[in-house]
C-alpha positions as CSV (number, residue, x, y, z in Angstrom):
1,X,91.4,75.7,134.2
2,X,90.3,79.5,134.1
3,X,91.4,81.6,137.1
4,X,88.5,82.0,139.1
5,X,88.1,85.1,141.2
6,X,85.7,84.8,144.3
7,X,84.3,87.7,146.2
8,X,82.9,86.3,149.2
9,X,81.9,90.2,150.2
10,X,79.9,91.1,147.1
11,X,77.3,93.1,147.8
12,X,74.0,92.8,145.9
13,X,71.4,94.7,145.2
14,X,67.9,93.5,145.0
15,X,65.0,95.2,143.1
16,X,61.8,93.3,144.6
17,X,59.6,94.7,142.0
18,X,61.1,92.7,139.7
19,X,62.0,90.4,141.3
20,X,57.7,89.7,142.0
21,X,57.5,90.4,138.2
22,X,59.5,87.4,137.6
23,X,57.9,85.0,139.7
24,X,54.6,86.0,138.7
25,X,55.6,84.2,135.2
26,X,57.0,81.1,137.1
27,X,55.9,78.0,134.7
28,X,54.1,75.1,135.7
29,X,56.0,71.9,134.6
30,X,54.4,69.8,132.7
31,X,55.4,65.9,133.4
32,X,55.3,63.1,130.8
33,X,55.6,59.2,132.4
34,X,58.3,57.9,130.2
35,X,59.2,54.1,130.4
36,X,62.7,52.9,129.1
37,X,62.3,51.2,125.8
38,X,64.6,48.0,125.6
39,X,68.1,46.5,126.9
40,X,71.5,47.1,126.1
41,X,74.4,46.1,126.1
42,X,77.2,49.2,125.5
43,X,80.3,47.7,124.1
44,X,83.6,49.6,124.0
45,X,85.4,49.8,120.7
46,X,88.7,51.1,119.1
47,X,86.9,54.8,118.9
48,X,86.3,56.8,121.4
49,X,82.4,56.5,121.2
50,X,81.1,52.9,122.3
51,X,78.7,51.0,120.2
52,X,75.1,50.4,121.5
53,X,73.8,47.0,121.2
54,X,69.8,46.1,121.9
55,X,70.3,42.9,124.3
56,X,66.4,42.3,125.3
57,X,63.0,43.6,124.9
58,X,61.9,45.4,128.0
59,X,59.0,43.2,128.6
60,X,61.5,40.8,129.6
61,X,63.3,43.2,132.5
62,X,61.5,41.1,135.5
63,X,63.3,38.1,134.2
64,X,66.9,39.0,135.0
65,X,68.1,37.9,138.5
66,X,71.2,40.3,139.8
67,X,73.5,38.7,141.4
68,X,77.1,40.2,143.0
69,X,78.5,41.8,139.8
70,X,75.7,41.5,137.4
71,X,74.8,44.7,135.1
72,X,71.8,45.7,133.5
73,X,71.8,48.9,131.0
74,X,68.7,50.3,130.4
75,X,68.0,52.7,126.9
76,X,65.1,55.4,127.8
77,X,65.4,55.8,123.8
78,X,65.6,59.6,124.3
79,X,67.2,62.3,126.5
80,X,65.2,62.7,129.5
81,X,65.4,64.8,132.6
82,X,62.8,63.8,135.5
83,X,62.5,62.2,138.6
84,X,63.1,58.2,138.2
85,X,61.3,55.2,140.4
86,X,62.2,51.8,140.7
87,X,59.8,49.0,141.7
88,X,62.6,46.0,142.9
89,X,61.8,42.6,144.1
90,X,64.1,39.5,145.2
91,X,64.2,35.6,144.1
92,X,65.5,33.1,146.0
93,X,65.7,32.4,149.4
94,X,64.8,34.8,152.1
95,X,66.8,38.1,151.7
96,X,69.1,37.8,154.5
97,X,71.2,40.8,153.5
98,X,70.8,44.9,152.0
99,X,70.5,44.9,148.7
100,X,73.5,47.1,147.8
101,X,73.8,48.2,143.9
102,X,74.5,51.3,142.4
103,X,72.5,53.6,139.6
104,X,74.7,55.1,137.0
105,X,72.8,57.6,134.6
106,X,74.4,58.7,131.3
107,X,73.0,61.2,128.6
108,X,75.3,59.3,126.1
109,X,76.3,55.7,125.8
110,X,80.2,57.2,126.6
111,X,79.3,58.2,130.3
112,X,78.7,54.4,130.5
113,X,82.1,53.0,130.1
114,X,83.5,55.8,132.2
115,X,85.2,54.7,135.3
116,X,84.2,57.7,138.3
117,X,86.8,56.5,140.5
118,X,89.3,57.9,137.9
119,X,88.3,61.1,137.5
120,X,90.8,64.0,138.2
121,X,89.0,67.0,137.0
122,X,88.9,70.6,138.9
123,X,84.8,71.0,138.8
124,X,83.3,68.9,141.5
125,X,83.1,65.0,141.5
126,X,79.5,65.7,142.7
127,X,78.2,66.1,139.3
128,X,78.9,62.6,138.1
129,X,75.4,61.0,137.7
130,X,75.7,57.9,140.3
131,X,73.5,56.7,143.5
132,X,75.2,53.7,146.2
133,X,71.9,52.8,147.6
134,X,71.2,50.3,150.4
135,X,67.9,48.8,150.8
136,X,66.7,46.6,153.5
137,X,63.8,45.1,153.0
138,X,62.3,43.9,149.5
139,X,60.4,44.1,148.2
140,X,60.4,47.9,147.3
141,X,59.2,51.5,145.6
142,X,62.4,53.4,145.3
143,X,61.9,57.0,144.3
144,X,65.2,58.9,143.8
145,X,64.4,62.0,145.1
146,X,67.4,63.9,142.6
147,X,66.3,65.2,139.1
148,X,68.5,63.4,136.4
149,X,69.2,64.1,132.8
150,X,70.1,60.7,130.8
151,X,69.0,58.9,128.0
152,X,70.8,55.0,129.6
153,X,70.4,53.6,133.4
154,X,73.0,50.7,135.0
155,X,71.9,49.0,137.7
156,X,74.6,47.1,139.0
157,X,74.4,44.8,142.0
158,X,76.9,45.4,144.1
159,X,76.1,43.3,146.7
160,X,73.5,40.5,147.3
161,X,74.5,37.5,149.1
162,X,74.8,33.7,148.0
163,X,70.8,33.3,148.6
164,X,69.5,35.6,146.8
165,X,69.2,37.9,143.9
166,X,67.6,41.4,143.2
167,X,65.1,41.3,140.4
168,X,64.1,45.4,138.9
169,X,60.6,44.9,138.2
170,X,59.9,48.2,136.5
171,X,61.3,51.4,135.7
172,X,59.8,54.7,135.0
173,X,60.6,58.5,134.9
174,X,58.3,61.7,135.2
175,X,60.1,63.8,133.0
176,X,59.6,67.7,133.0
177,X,60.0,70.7,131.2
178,X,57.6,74.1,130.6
179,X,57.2,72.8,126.9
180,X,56.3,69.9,125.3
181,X,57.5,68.5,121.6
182,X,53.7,68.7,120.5
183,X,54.0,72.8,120.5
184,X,56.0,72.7,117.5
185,X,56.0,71.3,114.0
186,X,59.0,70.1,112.3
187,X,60.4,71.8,109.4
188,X,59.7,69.9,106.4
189,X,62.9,68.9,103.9
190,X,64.0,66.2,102.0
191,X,67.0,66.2,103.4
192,X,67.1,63.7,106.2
193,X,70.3,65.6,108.1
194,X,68.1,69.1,108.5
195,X,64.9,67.4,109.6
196,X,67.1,65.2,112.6
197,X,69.5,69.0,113.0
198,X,66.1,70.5,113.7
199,X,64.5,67.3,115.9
200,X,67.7,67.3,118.4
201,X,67.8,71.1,118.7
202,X,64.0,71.1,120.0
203,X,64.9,68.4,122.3
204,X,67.9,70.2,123.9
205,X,65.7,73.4,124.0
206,X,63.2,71.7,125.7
207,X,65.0,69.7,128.3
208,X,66.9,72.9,128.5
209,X,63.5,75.1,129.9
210,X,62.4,74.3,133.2
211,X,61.5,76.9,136.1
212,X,64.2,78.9,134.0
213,X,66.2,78.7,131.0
214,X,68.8,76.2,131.9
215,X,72.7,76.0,131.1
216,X,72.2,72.2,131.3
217,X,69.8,69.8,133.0
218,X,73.1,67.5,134.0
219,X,75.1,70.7,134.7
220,X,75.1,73.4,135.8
221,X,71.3,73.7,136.2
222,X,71.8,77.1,136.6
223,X,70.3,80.6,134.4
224,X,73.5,81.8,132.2
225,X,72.9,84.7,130.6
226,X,75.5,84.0,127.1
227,X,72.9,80.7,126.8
228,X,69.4,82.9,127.5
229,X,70.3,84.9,124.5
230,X,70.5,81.9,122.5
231,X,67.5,79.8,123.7
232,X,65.5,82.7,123.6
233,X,66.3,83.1,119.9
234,X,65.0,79.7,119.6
235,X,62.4,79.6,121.7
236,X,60.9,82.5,119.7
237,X,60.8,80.8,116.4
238,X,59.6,77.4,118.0
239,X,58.0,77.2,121.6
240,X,57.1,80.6,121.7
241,X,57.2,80.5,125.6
242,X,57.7,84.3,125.9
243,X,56.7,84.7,130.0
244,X,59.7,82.4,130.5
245,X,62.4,84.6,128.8
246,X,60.6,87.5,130.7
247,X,60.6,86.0,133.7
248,X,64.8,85.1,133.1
249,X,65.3,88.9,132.1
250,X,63.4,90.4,135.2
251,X,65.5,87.8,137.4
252,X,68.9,89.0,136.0
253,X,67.5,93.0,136.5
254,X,66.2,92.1,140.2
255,X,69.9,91.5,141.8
256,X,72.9,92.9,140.7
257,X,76.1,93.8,142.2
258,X,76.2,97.3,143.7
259,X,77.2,99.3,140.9
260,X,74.5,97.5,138.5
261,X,76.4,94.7,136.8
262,X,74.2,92.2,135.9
263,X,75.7,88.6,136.7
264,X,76.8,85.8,134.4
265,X,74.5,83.5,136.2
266,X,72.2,82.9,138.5
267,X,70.6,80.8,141.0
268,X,67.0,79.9,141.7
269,X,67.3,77.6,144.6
270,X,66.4,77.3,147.6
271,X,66.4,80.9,146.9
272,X,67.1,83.3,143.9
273,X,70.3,84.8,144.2
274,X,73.0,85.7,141.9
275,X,76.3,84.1,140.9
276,X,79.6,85.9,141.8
277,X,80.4,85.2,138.2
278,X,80.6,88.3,136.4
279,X,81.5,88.2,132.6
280,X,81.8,91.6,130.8
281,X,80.9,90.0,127.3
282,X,77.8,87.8,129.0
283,X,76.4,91.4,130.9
284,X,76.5,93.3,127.7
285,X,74.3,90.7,125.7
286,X,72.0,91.8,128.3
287,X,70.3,94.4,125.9
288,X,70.9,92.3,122.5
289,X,68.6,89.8,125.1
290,X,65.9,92.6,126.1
291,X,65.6,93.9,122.5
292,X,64.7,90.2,120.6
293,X,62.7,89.8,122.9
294,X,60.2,93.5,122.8
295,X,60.7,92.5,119.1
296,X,59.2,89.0,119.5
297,X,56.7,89.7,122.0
298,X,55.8,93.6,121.5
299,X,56.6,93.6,125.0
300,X,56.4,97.8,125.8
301,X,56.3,98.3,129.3
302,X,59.3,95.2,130.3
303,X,60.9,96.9,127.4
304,X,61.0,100.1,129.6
305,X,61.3,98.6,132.7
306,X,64.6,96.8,131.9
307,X,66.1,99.7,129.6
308,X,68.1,101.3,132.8
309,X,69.6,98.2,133.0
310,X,71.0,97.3,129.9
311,X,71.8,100.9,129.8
312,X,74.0,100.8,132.8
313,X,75.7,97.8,131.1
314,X,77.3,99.5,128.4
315,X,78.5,102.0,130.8
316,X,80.2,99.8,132.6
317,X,82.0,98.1,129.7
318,X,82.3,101.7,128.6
319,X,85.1,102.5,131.0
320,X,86.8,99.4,129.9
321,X,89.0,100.9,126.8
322,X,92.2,102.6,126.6
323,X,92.9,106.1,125.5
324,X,92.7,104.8,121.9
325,X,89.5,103.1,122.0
326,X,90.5,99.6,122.8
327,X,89.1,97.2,125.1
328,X,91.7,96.1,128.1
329,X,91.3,92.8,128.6
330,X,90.9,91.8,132.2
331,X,92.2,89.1,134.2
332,X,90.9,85.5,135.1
333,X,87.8,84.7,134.1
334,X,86.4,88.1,132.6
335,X,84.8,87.3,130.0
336,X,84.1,83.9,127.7
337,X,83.6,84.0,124.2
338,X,84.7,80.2,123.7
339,X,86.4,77.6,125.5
340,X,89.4,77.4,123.7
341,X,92.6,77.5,125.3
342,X,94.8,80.1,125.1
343,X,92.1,82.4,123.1
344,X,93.4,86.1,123.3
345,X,89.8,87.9,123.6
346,X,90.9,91.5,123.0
347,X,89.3,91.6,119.2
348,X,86.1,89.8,119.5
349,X,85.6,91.4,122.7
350,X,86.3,94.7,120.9
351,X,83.3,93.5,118.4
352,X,80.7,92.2,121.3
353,X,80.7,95.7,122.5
354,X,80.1,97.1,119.0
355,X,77.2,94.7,118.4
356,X,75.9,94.9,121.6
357,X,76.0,99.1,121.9
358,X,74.3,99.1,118.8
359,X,71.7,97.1,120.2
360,X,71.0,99.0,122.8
361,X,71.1,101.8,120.8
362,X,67.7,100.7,118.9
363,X,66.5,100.4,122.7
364,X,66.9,103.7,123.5
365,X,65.6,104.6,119.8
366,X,62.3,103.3,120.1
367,X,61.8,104.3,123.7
368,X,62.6,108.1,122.0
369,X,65.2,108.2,124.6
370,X,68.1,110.7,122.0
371,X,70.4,111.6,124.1
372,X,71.6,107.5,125.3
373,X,71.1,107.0,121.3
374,X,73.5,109.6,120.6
375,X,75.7,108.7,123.3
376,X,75.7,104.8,122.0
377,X,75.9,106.4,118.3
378,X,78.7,108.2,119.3
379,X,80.7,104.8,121.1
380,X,78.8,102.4,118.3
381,X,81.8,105.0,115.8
382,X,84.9,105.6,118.0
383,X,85.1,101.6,118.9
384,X,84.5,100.3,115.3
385,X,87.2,102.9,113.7
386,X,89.4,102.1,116.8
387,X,89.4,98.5,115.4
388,X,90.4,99.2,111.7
389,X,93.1,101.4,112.6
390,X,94.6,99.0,115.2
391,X,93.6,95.9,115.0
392,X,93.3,95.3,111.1
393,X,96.3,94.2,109.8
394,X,96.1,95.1,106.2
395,X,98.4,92.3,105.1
396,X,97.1,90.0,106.6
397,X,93.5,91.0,106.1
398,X,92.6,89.8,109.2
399,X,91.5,91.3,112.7
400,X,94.6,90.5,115.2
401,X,94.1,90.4,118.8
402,X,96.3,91.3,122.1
403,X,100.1,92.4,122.2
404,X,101.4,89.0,120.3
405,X,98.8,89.8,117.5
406,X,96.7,86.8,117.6
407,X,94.9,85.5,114.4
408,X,91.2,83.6,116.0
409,X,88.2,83.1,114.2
410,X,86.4,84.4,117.3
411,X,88.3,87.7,116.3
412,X,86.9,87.8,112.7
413,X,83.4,86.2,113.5
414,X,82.5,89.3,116.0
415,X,83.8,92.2,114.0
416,X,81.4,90.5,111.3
417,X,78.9,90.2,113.6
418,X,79.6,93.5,115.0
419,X,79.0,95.1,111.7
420,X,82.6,96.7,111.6
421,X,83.1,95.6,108.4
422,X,80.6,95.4,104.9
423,X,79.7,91.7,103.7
424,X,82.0,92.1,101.2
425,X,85.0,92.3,103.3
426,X,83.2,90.7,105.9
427,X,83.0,87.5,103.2
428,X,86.4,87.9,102.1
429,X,87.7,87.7,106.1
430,X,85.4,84.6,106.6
431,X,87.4,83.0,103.4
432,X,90.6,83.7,104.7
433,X,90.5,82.8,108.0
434,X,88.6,79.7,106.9
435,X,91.4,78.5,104.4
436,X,93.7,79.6,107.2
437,X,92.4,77.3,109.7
438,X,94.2,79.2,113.0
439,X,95.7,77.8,115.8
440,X,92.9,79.1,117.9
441,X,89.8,77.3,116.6
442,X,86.1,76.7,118.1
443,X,85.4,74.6,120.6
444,X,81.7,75.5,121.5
445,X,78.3,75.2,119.8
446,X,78.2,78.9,121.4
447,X,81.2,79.9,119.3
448,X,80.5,77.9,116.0
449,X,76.7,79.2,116.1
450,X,78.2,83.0,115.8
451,X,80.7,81.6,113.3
452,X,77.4,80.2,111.4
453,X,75.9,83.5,112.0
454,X,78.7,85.4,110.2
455,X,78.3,83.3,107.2
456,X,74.8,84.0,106.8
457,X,74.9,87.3,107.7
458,X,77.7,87.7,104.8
459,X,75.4,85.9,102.2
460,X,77.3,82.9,102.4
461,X,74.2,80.7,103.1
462,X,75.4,76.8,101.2
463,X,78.7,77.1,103.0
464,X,76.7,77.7,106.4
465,X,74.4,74.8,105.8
466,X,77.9,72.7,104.9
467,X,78.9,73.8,108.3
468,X,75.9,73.1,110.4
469,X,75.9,69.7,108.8
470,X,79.7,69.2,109.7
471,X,79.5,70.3,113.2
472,X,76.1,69.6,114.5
473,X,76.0,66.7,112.5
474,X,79.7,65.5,113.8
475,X,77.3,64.9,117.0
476,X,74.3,63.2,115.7
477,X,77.2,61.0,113.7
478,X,78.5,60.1,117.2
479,X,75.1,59.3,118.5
480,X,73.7,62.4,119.8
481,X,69.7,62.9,121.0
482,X,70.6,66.4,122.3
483,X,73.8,68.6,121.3
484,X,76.5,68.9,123.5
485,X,78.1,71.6,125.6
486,X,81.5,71.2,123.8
487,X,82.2,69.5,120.7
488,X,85.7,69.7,119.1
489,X,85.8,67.5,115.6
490,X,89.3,67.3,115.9
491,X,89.5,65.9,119.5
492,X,85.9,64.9,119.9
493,X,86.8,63.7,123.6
494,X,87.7,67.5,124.6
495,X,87.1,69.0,127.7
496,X,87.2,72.2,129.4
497,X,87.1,70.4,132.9
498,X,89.8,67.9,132.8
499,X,88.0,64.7,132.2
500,X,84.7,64.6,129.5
501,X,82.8,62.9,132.5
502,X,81.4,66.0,133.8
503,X,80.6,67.1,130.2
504,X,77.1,68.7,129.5
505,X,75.5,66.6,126.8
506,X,72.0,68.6,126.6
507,X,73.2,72.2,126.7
508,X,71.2,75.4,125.6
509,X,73.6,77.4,123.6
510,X,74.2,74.7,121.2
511,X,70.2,74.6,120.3
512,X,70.5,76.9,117.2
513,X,70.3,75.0,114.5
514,X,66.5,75.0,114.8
515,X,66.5,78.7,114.7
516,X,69.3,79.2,111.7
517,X,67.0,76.5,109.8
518,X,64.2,78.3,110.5
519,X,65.0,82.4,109.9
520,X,67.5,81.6,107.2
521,X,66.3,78.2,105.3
522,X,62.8,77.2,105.7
């Protein structure tokens, strides 16, 4: 578990200007009645993802009578996230007791054979997907008033008594989202693996956008700014839902902490307010965010409008580095980079600012603003020769990280990314940490999308595509509709929160492969 640190005393500052500029691009959600498709049965096997067998048509669902103990799993056929009714009925004699069953809502067929009663895991319990519901009198409309995301639904009676059974008449969800499939056409390829990469990445990018760009429609339902950067990218070359990603930068600009960091997150209900989250990598991708998005929308005056803020970021990491130009790392949760334990985040953190100054850099450029470009110019130089000297080792080849010298791929993928090093060496560093294969490997779709990145961006485009098929395709392979939050190939149960159960299976940063398809492939 990360170290956490809580300021219940934070003092934010709100800029209502903004803060009016956002919500005057608030979407309206559009909502799609989506019945589940047939019944299954999801039966446990010797690996660690269950098999998913089709049991009945759903024409048949009024036919089965619950009694205490009986199951029914429901397949939707797709990832949804919506609002779900319930039309129930009884058979039998009189109903001379409460119906009492429980819902259980899974975005993959593994949530279904998970047991909530064991988990042990340091996020709360309150995540877990699952409704005890007593009714009365049947028979019944049931509307869950909760927004769920899930592709399967168990009903299981709990309860009925010896006279009586429950019978589930019909089943239906509104889903919503600010886009619909129908926006975008599919890339065209023979190959059946990019055509399904590209289908499952629209489909967590769209479940993904609702009032705001979301983490995850399961969890955390919140606005994180690492995962904006990413679904924007995407959203540019698909959707093209551009008041959305404006509406997400003016919301991070409108409240900040007093000195002008921008949070990690944010929160839109039951009123906007920032996270007490703050992650010195996620606030700098603040201006990498702003400028993809003046260049996808020509967006001039939010451009200028939100320059002072992704200015003030760079300051702020600015005053992060030693007297020989390296980053300190902080303590506890400072910054993320990837979910691997035990990552030392000195080097790649080193790179992020790199990137990200020269970023902000070309902001300052094309608003004609010289002095902050000269200034960025001038911090773009000291940091990247601050690397080489110190953080190259020559023998190795390879960026090293923190006082024990760490050898990462996150390391290597951000100075590539970072532009630290040509795409010759960079190339050459992407080989040798590849045949390496550290101790301190990838975890995230966040992390292995840079690490895709640096391939492409060092010419290395088959090996990319290998890899997007290997890792994005390791989930599809394990039944996948949307990608996941954190998938490990190795250890394919991993989890960052003590027990996969609270796992994000429809989570934004691991969309990419729609926009890596489309900028580098199609």
């Amino acid at each position: 578990m990360p170290e956490v640190s809580i300021d219940l005393n934070m003092v934010r500052v709100t800029n209502d200007d903004f803060v009016k500029k956002a919500e005057a691009c608030a979407p309206k959600l559009q909502e799609t009645v989506v019945k589940p498709v047939s019944i299954v049965d999801v039966v446990k096997t010797e690996n660690i993802y269950p098999d998913v067998v089709v049991k009945d048509s759903i024409e048949n669902l009024s036919s089965y009578h619950l009694a205490k103990g009986d199951k029914l799993c429901l397949d939707f056929g797709d990832h949804q996230v919506g609002y779900v009714t319930l039309k129930l009925a009884s058979v039998g004699s009189p109903q001379d007791s409460p119906a009492f069953f429980r819902l259980k809502f899974g975005e993959i067929a593994k949530e279904m054979t998970e047991d909530s009663a064991d988990y042990d895991g340091w996020i709360s319990r309150g995540w877990i997907q699952e409704e005890f519901i007593h009714i009365d009198v049947l028979p019944a409309e049931l509307k869950l008033p909760r927004r769920y995301a899930f592709r399967y639904l168990e009903i299981e009676a709990i309860d009925t008594s010896l006279k009586w059974q429950m019978v589930v008449e019909d089943v239906t969800c509104v889903s919503v989202s600010s886009v619909n499939m129908d926006q975008v056409k599919p890339i065209k390829s023979d190959d059946e693996m990019i055509r399904t990469l590209d289908k499952v990445s629209l489909r967590t990018l769209m479940n993904c956008m609702q009032s705001v760009f979301e983490d995850g429609p399961k969890r955390d339902r919140r606005l994180w700014l690492g995962d904006l950067r990413l679904q924007a990218l995407a959203n540019y070359d698909t959707f093209k839902n551009y008041d959305l990603v404006k509406r997400c930068l003016y919301l991070f600009a409108g409240q900040t902490r007093d000195d002008g960091m921008v949070s990690a997150c944010l929160f839109t209900e039951p009123k906007f307010i920032v996270d007490d989250t703050f992650l010195l990598d996620y606030s700098m991708f603040y201006g990498a965010a702003l400028l993809d998005y003046y260049k996808a929308s020509g967006d001039m005056e939010t451009l200028r409008d939100l320059s002072k803020c992704a200015y003030r970021q760079m300051e702020l990491a600015g005053k992060q580095f030693d007297e020989k130009d390296l980053l300190i790392c902080g303590e506890g949760f400072w910054a993320f980079i990837d979910w691997t334990d035990g990552l030392d985040k000195q080097a790649a953190m080193q790179g992020v600012y790199i990137y990200c100054a020269k970023k902000v850099r070309e902001i300052a450029e094309i608003l004609g603003d010289t002095e902050k470009a000269a200034e960025l110019a001038k911090e773009e130089k000291a940091k990247t020769e601050a690397a080489k000297k110190y953080l190259l080792d020559s023998e190795a080849g390879l960026f090293v990280s923190g006082p024990d010298r760490q050898i990462n791929y996150a390391s290597q993928v951000w100075m590539v990314l970072a532009g630290a090093v040509d795409k010759e060496d960079g190339a050459q560093i992407l080989e040798k940490v590849t045949d390496m294969k550290p101790e301190k490997g990838m975890v995230s779709p966040y992390m292995n999308h840079h690490y895709v990145e640096a391939l492409l961006l060092c010419g290395k485009k088959e090996q990319a595509l290998d890899y997007m098929k290997y890792y994005w395709g390791g989930m599809i392979s394990h039944g996948a509709d949307t990608f996941w939050e954190l998938y490990n190939p190795e250890n394919p149960a991993e989890s960052p929160y003590g027990s996969s159960i609270v796992n994000s299976y429809c989570h934004a940063w691991s969309c990419t492969p729609t926009y890596l398809l489309r900028k580098y492939f199609a």
